[in-house]
C-alpha positions as CSV (number, residue, x, y, z in Angstrom):
1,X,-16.1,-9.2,-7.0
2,X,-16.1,-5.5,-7.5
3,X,-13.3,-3.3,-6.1
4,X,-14.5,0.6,-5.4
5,X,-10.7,2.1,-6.1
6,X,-8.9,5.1,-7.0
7,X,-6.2,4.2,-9.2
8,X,-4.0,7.2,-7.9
9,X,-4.1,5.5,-4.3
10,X,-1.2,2.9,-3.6
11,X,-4.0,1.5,-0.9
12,X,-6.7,0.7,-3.6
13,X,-3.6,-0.1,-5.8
14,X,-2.5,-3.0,-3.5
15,X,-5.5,-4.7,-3.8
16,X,-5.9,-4.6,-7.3
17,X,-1.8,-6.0,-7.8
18,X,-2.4,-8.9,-5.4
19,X,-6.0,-9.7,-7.5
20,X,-3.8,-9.2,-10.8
21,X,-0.9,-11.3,-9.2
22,X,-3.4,-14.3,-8.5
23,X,-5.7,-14.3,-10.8
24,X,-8.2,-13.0,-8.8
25,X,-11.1,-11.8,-11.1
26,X,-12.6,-8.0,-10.6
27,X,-14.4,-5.9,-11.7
28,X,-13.0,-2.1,-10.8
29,X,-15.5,1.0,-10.3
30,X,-13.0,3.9,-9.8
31,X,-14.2,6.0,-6.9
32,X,-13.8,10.1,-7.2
33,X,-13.4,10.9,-3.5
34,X,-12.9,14.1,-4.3
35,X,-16.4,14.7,-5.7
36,X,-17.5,13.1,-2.7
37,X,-18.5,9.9,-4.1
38,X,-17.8,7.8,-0.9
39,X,-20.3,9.4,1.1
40,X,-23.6,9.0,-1.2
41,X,-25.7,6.9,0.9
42,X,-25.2,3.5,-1.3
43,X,-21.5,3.6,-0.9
44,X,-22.0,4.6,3.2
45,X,-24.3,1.4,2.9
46,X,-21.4,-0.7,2.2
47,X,-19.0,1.0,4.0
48,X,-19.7,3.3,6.6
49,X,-16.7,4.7,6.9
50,X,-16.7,5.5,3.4
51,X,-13.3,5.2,2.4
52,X,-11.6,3.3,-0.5
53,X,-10.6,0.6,-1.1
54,X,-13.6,-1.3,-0.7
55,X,-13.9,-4.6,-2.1
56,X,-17.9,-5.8,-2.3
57,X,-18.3,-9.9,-2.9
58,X,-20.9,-11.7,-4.8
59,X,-22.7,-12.3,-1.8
60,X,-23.0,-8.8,-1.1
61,X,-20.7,-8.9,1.7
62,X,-17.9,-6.0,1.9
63,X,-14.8,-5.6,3.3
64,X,-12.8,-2.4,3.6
65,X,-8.8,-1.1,4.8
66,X,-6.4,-2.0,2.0
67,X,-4.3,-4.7,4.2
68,X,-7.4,-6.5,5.6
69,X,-8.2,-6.6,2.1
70,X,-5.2,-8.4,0.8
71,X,-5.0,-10.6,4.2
72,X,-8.1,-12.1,3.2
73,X,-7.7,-12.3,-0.8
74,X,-4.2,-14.0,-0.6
75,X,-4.9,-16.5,2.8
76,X,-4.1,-19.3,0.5
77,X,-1.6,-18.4,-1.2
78,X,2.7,-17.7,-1.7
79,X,1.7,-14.3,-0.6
80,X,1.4,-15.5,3.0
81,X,4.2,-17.1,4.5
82,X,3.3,-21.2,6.0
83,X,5.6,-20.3,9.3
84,X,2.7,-19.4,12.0
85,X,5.8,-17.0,12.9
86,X,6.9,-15.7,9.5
87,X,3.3,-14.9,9.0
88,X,2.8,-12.5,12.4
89,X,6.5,-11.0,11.3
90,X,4.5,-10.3,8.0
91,X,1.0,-9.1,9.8
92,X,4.1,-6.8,12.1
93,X,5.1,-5.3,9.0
94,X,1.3,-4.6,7.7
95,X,0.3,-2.8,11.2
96,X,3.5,-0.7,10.9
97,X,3.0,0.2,7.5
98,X,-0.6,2.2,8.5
99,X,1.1,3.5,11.3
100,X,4.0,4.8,10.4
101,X,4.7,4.7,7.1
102,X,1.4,5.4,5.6
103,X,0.7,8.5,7.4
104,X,4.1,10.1,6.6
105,X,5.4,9.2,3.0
106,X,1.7,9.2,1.7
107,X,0.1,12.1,3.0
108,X,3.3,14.4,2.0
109,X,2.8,12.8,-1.7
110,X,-1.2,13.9,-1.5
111,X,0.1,17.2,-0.5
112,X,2.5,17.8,-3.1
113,X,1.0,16.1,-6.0
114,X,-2.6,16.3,-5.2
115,X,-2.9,19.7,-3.1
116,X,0.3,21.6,-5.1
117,X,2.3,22.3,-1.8
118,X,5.9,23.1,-2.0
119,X,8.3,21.0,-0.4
120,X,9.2,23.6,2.0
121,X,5.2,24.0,3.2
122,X,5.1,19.9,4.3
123,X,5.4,19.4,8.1
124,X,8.5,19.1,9.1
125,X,7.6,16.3,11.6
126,X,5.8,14.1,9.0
127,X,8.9,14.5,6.9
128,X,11.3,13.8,9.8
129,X,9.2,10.5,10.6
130,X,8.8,9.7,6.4
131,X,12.5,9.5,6.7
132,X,12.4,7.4,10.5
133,X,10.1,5.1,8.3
134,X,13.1,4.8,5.0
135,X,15.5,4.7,7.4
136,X,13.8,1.7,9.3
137,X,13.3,-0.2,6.2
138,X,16.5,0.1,4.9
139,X,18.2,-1.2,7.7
140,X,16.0,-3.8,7.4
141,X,16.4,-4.9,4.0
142,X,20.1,-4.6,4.2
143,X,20.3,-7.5,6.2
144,X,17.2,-9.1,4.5
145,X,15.9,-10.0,1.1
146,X,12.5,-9.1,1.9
147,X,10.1,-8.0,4.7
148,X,9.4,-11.3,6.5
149,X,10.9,-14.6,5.0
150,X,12.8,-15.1,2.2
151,X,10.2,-15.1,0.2
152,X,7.8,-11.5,-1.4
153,X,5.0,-11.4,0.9
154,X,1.9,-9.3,1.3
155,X,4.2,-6.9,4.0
156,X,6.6,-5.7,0.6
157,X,3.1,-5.9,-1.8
158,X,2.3,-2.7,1.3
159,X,4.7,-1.6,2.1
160,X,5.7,-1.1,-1.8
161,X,2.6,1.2,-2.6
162,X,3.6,4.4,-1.4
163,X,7.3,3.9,-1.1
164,X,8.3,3.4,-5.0
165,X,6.6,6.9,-5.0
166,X,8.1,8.2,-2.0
167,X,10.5,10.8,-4.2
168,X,6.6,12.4,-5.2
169,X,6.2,13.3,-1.1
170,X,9.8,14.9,-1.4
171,X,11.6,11.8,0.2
172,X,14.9,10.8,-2.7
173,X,15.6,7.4,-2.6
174,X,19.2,7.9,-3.6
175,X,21.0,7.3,0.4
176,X,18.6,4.4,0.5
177,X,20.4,1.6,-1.7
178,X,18.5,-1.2,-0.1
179,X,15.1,0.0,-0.5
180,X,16.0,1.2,-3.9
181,X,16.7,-2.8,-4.7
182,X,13.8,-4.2,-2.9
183,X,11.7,-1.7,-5.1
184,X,12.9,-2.9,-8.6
185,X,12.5,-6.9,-7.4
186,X,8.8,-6.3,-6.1
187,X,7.7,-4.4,-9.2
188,X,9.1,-7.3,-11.3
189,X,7.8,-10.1,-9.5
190,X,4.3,-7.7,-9.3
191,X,4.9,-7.6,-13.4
192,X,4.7,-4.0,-12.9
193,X,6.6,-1.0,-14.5
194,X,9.3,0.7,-12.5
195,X,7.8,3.7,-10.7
196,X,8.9,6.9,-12.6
């Protein structure tokens, strides 16, 4: 399996920390979108959207968007809750994290890190709804371990991506304690490094 990525996108980064969590083996091509190398015509071929992450099987078959991705990598797996319920609470959690997390905390990070924006130039709307979004899931997670269960599933593996870098979009963590927790258990049981 191959996974077209760029490793400074929590999206293609999800995919590759669920593979790494299960054993899944991969082989990663990083993808420079920047120098337009999702629209040659091979990688329009696979996916005509040409975004990233892509993820192209041995059977040539490919499958694109980071949580449809992960759906179908971890359906047998501790990453999915058994409950028919838990599991739709978890696929909840996955839709609301494109919607409106995604577009708020991520897209203020690509503008400060990536495009060298002040703080002061960001939206003011996308960082009012950045902090709806950290409000949301700290009231969540004050009240519950994790996203949907008691157990990590796939919805804190998302949801985890862009939010342990939230403070790079101009969003501090400090007033959310709850988050801040949830963070450090999900990059442990992930075996990964705390965000810095």
């Amino acid at each position: 399996m191959k996974i077209y990525g760029d490793s400074n996108s929590g999206n293609c980064l999800k995919v590759k920390w669920v593979c790494d969590k299960l054993a899944v083996p991969y082989r990663w091509i990083e993808i420079d979108t920047g120098k337009g190398e999702t629209r040659t015509p091979q990688f329009l071929r696979m996916n005509g959207a040409g975004q990233v992450p892509t993820v192209e099987f041995d059977d040539g078959r490919a499958l694109a968007q980071s949580n449809a991705i992960i759906r179908y990598l971890a359906r047998d797996s501790a990453l999915v809750p058994r409950d028919a319920f838990v599991a739709a609470k978890m696929d909840e959690w996955l839709f609301w994290e494109q919607y409106s997390h995604e577009p708020y905390i991520a897209v203020c990070r690509f503008q400060l890190v990536y495009l060298g924006k002040n703080v002061s130039d960001l939206d003011p709307e996308k960082v009012k709804r950045g902090h709806a979004a950290l409000d949301r899931m700290d009231s969540h997670l004050v009240t519950s371990r994790f996203f949907a269960g008691d157990m990590i599933s796939l919805a804190d593996v998302s949801l985890l991506a862009y939010t342990r870098l939230a403070h790079e979009g101009g969003f501090e963590l400090g007033r959310y304690a709850a988050v801040r927790r949830w963070i450090g258990e999900t990059e442990a049981y992930l075996g990964l490094p705390p965000a810095r």
